[in-house]
Each structure stands twice: as structure tokens, then as C-alpha cells.
C-alpha positions, 0 to 999 in steps of 0.5 A: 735577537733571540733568533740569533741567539737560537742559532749560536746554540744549535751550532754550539750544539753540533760542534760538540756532537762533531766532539762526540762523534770523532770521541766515540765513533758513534754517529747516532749521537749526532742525530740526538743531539740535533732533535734536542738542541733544535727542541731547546732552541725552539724552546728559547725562541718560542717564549712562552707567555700565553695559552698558544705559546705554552701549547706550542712549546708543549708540542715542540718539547714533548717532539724533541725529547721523545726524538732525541731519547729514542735515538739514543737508546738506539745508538749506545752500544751501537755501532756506526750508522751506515749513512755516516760509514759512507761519507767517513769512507768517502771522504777518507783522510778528511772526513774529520774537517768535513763532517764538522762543516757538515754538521753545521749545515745541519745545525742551519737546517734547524733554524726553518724548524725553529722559526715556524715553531715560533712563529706559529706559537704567537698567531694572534687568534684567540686561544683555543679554536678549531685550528689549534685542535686540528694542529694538536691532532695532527701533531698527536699523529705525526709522533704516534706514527713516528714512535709506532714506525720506531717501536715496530722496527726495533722489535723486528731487530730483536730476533731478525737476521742482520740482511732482512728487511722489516715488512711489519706493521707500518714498514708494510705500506711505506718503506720509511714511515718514521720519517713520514710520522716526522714529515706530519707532525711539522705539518701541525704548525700551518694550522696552529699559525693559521689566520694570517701571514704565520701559518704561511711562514709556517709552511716552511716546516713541512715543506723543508723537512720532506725536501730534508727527508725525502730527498737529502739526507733521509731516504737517500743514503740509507737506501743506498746503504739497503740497495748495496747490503740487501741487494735484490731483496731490497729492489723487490720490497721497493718495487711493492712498497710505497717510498714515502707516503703510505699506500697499499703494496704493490703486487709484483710478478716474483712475489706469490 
């Protein structure tokens, strides 16, 4: 039942994104809103009631609000997010009906999130062990490489022309290393469930947002949106650099 309940709140919480979005003609709120409402249902869901529940809901939390303020410090004052621009451009006339059911596929889309949280949280093991650590430490990463990704590129906005690309820090070896930093901290949740049939529900988490990231709605429109504003600059820094995992850049023959 509180699974249930955990649903209607997500959606709850995209139709009023849907509001604020058409309200204000900012899509990044919609963004922030989602990491919130999917940290608070998670929250809900998780019940924390013992040491690796409370460590769960710990992680989940500090995750969600951290998320949820980065974006939108990004998004006041801001303009349209380019991968929103694209669909209210293709969509056109009916981009208002279309979006609100596309954000409630999104709010369908925290739910594998919520449940692997959750589940993970109540692993029956005695409490701490190896794996707990393990799970905290790659939890602990995963944010510090999102936030670091975050910080670096909103620095290089500062004092760099609208058409460059960022090629500082992580930018360097991983053309999105934000989402590579969201991508590991899900992969904590495996082994906070780790010892029986948890861990491998839990899998979901990982799995589900580097297909969500990687292949739906991450990586593809906003390279999309690079390819047609930076043109061949872009080929070239995607010919060097890692899409997804971090690596060494490539060398190239018209790069010195």
C-alpha cells in the first residue's frame, strides 16, 4: 500500500511541475521537482525503523536535496532547457497536453528508483557490515563526482562564450560525467541489499537509469542539442572524449 501511496505522490508531483513549467516557461524546475519528489517518496517508502533503514534514508535524502537545489539554483533566472525547447518545437500546438503525459512517464520512471531504495533499506543482515560500508562509499563517490562534474561546468559558464564546450576537470575524460556521478551512486544500493533476493531487485537501480540516462532521456537530446549548436567542434570533442564512462581522451589527427 504505501508503494501506492508513493506513486500518486510522484505523479502529484509532476502535474504540479506540468503547472510550473507552462506557469513560467522554465523546464528545469521540472527536473528539480522530480529528484525531490522521488527523494520524499523514497523517504515514505523506506520507513525508517533501524540502523540500515535510517542509513538508507540518510543517502536517499542527502541525494535528493542536494540534486534538487543544484538545479534549481541553475534553472532561476534561466532560460528553456534545450532538450524541452526541442520537444515544445516538435510538438508545436500540442506540446501542452504532451508534455504533461510525458512527465507522468517520468514520474513511472521513479518508481524502479524508489523501489530498490527501499528494499535495499530493509536487507536483513545484521547492521553495519562490509557491505554497508562499501554501499556508503560508493554512494559517497557517486555524489562527490556528480556535484564536482556540476561545480566544474557552472564555473566554466562564468567567463566562457555561449558556443564552447567545457573541457575542464572531469569534462575531460567523460563528456557527461554528471550523469556518470548519478549512474554510481544508484550502484551503492546492490550492496546495501547485498545477501539475498534485495540486492538483486536492487539491481534495477543501476541498470534502469544508465538505460534512462545513457540512452533516453539524458545523453541523447542534449547531444543533439551540442551537435546542432557547436557543430563540428562538438564532432571533434566527442571523437576525443569518452561519452559516458571516464577514460583517457582519445588523440585525433586535427588536434595538436
Amino acid at each position: 500500500m504505501s508503494f501506492i501511496f508513493c506513486a500518486l505522490g510522484v505523479s502529484l508531483a509532476m502535474s504540479f511541475a506540468w503547472l510550473v513549467r507552462m506557469r513560467t516557461g522554465q523546464s528545469g524546475w521540472i527536473d528539480a521537482i522530480w529528484s525531490l519528489a522521488t527523494g520524499v517518496s523514497a523517504l515514505f517508502f523506506i520507513a525508517p525503523q533501524d540502523g540500515r533503514s535510517l542509513l538508507a534514508a540518510t543517502l536517499v535524502a542527502f541525494w535528493s536535496l542536494r540534486l534538487a537545489g543544484h538545479i534549481a539554483l541553475r534553472t532561476r533566472g534561466a532560460g528553456e532547457d534545450p532538450r524541452y525547447a526541442a520537444l515544445a518545437q516538435e510538438w508545436g500546438a500540442d506540446f501542452s497536453r504532451r508534455l504533461f503525459i510525458f512527465l507522468q512517464i517520468q514520474a513511472a520512471a521513479a518508481l524502479p528508483l524508489i523501489l530498490a531504495v527501499g528494499l535495499a533499506g530493509h536487507a536483513p543482515r545484521p547492521f553495519p557490515d562490509w557491505a554497508d560500508g562499501l554501499g556508503v562509499l560508493i554512494a559517497a563517490c557517486g555524489i562527490a563526482f556528480e556535484a564536482g562534474a556540476d561545480s566544474q561546468l557552472r564555473r566554466f559558464r562564468l567567463t566562457a562564450s555561449p558556443q564552447s564546450i567545457c573541457e575542464q576537470g572531469l569534462w575531460r575524460f567523460s563528456r557527461h560525467p554528471n550523469y556518470f556521478g548519478e549512474f554510481l551512486f544508484w550502484c551503492a544500493w546492490p550492496m546495501i541489499g547485498f545477501g539475498d533476493w534485495r540486492a538483486i531487485v536492487a539491481l534495477i537501480g543501476p541498470a534502469f537509469i544508465y538505460l534512462l540516462l545513457n540512452h533516453v532521456s539524458g545523453v541523447p537530446p542534449l547531444e543533439r542539442h551540442m551537435r546542432l549548436s557547436r557543430g563540428a567542434a562538438f564532432d571533434e570533442y566527442a571523437a576525443r572524449v569518452p561519452r559516458f564512462f571516464p577514460g583517457r581522451p582519445r588523440h585525433t589527427s586535427n588536434r595538436s
